[in-house]
C-alpha positions as CSV (number, residue, x, y, z in Angstrom):
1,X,-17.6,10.7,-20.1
2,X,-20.2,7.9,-19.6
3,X,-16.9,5.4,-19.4
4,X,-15.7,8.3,-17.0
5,X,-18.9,8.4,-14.8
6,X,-19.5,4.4,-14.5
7,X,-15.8,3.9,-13.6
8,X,-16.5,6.5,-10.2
9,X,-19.8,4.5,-9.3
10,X,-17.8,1.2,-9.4
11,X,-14.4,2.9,-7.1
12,X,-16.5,4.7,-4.9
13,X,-18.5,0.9,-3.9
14,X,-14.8,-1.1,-4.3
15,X,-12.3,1.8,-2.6
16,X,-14.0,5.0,-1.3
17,X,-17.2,3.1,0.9
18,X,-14.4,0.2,2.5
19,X,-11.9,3.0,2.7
20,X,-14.2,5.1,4.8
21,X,-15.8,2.0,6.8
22,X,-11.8,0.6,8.1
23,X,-10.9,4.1,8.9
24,X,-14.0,5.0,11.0
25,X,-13.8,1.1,12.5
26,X,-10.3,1.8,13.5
27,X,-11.3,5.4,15.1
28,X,-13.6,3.7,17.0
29,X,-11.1,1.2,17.9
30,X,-8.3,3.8,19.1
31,X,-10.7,5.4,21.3
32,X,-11.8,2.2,22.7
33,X,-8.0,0.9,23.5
34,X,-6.7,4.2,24.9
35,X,-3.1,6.6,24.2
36,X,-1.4,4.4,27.1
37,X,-1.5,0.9,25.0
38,X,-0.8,2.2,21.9
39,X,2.4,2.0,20.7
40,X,4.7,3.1,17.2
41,X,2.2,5.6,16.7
42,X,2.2,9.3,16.5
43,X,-1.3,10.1,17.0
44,X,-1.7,12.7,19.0
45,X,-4.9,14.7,17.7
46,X,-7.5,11.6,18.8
47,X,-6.7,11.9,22.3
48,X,-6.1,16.0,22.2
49,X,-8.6,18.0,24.0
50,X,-9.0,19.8,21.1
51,X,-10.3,17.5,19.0
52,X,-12.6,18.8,16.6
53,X,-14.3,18.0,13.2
54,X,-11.5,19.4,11.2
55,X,-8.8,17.1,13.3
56,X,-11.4,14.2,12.2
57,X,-11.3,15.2,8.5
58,X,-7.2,15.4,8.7
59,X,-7.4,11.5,10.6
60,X,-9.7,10.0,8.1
61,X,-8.8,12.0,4.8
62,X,-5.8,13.4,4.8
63,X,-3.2,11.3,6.9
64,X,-5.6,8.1,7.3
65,X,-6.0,6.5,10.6
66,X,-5.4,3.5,9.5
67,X,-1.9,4.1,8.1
68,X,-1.5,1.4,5.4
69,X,-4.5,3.0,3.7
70,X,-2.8,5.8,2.6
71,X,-2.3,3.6,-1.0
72,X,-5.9,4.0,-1.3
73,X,-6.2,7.1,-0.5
74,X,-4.0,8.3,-2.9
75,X,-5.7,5.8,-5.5
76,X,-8.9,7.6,-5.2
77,X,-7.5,10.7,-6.1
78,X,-6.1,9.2,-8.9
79,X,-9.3,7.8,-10.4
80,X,-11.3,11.2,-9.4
81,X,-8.3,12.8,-11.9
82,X,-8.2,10.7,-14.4
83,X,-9.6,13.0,-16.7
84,X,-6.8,15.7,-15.9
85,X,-3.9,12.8,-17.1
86,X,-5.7,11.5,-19.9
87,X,-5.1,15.0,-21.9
88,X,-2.3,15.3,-20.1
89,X,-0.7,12.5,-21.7
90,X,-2.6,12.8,-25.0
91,X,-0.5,16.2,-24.6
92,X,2.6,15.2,-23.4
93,X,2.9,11.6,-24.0
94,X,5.9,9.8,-22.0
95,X,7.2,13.3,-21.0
96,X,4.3,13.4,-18.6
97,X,5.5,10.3,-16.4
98,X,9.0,11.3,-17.1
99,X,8.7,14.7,-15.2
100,X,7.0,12.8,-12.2
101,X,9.9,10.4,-11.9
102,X,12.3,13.5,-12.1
103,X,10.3,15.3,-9.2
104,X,10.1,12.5,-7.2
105,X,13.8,11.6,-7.5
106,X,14.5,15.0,-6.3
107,X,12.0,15.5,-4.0
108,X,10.9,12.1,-2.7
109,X,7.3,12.5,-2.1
110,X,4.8,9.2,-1.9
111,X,2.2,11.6,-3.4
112,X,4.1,12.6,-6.5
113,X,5.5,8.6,-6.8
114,X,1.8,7.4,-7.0
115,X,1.5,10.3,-9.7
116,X,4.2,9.0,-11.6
117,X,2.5,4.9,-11.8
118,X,-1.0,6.3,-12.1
119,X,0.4,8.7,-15.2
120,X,2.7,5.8,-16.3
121,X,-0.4,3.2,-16.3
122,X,-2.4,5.8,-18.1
123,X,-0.1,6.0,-21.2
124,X,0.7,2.4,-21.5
125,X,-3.1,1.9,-21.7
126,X,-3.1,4.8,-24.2
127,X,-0.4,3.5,-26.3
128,X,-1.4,-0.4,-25.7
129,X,2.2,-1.2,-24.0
130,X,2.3,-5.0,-21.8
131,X,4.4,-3.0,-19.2
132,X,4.3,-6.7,-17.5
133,X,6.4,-7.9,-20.7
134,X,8.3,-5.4,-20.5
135,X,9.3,-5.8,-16.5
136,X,9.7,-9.3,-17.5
137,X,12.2,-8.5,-20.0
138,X,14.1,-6.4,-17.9
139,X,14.0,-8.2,-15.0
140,X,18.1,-9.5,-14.9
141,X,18.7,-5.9,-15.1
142,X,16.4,-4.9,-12.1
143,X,17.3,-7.1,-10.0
144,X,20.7,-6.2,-10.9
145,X,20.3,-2.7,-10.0
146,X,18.6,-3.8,-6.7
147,X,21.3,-6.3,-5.4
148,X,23.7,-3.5,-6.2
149,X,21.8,-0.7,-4.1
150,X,21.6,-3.4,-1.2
151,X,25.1,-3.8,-1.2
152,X,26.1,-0.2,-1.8
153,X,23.7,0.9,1.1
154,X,25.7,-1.9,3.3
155,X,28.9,-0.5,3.1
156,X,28.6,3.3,2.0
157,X,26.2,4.6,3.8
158,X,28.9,5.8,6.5
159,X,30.3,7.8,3.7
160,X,27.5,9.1,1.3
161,X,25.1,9.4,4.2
162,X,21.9,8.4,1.7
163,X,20.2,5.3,1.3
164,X,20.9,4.5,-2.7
165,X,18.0,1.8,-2.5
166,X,15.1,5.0,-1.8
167,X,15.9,6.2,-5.4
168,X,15.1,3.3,-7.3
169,X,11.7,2.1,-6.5
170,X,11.2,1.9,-10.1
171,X,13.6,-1.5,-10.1
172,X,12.2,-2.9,-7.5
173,X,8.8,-2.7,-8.3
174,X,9.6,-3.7,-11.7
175,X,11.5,-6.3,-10.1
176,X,8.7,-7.6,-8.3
177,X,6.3,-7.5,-11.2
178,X,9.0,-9.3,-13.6
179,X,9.0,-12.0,-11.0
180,X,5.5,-12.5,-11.1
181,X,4.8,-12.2,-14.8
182,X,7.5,-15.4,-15.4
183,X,6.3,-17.6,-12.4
184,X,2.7,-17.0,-13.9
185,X,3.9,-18.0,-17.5
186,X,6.0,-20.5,-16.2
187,X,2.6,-22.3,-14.2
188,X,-0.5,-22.6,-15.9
189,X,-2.5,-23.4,-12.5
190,X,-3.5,-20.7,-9.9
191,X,-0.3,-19.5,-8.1
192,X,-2.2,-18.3,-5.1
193,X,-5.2,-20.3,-3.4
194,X,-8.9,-18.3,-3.7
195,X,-8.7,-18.4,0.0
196,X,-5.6,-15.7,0.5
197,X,-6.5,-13.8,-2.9
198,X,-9.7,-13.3,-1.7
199,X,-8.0,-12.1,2.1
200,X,-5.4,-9.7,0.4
201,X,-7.5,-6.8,1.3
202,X,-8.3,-7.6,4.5
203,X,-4.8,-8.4,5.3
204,X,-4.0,-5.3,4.2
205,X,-6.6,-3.4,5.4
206,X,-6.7,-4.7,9.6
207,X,-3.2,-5.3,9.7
208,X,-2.1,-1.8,11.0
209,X,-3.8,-1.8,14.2
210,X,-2.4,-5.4,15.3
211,X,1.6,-4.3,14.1
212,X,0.8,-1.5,16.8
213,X,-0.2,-3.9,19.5
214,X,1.2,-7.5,19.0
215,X,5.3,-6.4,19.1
216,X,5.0,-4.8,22.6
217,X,3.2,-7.6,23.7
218,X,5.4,-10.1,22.4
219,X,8.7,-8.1,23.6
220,X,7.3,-8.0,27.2
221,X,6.6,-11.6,26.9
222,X,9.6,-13.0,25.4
223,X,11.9,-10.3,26.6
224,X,14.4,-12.9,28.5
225,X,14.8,-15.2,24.9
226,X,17.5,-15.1,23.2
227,X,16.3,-13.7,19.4
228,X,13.1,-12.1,21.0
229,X,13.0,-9.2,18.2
230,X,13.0,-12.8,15.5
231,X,10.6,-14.2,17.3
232,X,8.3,-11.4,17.8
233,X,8.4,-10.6,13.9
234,X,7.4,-14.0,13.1
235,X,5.0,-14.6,15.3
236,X,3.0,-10.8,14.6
237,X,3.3,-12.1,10.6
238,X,1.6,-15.4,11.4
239,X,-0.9,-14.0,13.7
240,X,-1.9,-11.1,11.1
241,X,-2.0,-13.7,8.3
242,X,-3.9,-16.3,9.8
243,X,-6.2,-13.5,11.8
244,X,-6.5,-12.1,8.9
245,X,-8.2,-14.7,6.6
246,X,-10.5,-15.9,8.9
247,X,-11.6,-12.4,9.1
248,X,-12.4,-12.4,5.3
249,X,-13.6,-15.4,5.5
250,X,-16.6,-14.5,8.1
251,X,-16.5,-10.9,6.3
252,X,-17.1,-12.5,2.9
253,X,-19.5,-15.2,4.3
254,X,-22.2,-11.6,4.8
255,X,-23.3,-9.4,1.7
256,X,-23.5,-6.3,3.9
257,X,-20.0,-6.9,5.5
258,X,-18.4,-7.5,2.2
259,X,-19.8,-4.3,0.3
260,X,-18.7,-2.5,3.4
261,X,-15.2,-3.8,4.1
262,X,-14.0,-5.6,1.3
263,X,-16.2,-3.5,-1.9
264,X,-15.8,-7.1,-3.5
């Protein structure tokens, strides 16, 4: 239970306090910018004149603000019940994850596919499985399955009327990790410089505000180019990236900023 206890101290300061901090930063920040130049968004409750507490709660808690965090979100939850998956595991060893994956084939829920990795991660711990190895080992197959989807998706859709590729986010996640785990074997050096590892977050975290400003602005700018949409996409990438590490960079240049935003 002391394991238990320490491991909530520790999310709550690297998840719970930066998770609360963005999505109160980018409250303030809708409210600030205004309904008319927000755009790809379907928040209506922060500019309703009902807005009350519970409609706050609901923004920040249960359909984040800022969108992207909804991973962490969910992650919290996940640590808060760890407890509940341990025994159920200990009970119901790879039947447990096996269920999840079942229910979410059939019903497709992001809350019940984070289930199913949290559960999954929980009894490969238990048991001591590399599931890294283990994507790596699989990985011709993944990507097999993958490629396949891609191109099933291209030309049946007209006729099964389902996207194949929305069933088999086990493959590509697997597919992703496989890739990683051999490039990492393959080069002993750091694959990544400290400079973006250390901005991941903060990518991450910011970068749902600016994809709900920069396209329209591009679009009305570069409407009259030829591959405007191309050109947009690139340049709302590069911005986010490059905005976002010097962001980190004066974030993680402050103690108080960095426990607040980054928990690092």
């Amino acid at each position: 239970m002391s394991v238990y206890k320490n491991k909530l101290v520790t999310r709550v300061k690297s998840l719970f306090i930066p998770y609360l901090c963005w999505c109160l930063l980018y409250f303030l920040l809708y409210i600030l910018i205004g309904p008319d130049n927000i755009v790809l968004r379907d928040e209506s409750k922060l500019f309703d004149n009902d807005f009350s507490w519970f409609s706050f709660v609901y923004e920040v808690f249960i359909k984040p603000i800022d969108g992207p965090l909804w991973f962490i979100r969910n992650l919290i939850v996940m640590v808060v019940s760890t407890p509940l998956f341990y025994y159920g595991i200990k009970r119901l060893k790879i039947f447990l994850p096996a269920i999840l994956f079942c229910l979410n084939y059939y019903f497709q829920s992001p809350v019940i596919e984070s289930l199913f990795w949290f559960n999954l991660g929980v009894y490969f711990a238990i048991e001591r499985i590399n599931f890294m190895q283990i994507c790596k080992r699989i990985l011709f197959i993944s990507l097999l399955v993958c490629i396949t989807s891609i191109i099933c998706d291209h030309y049946c859709f007209q006729l099964l009327h389902i996207h194949l590729y929305k069933y088999l986010s086990i493959f590509k996640i697997s597919s992703v990790i496989g890739i990683s785990y051999y490039l990492a074997s393959k080069y002993k050096g750091k694959l990544v410089p400290d400079l973006l590892s250390d901005s991941s977050f903060i990518i991450y975290a910011y970068h749902g505000l600016l994809t709900l400003l920069l396209p329209q602005l591009f679009i009305n700018i570069f409407s009259s180019l030829l591959g405007c949409e191309l050109l947009t996409y690139l340049l709302t990438i590069t911005i986010i990236i490059i905005g976002g590490v010097f962001l980190s960079y004066v974030i993680h240049r402050n103690e108080l900023l960095r426990s607040i935003f980054s928990g690092r």
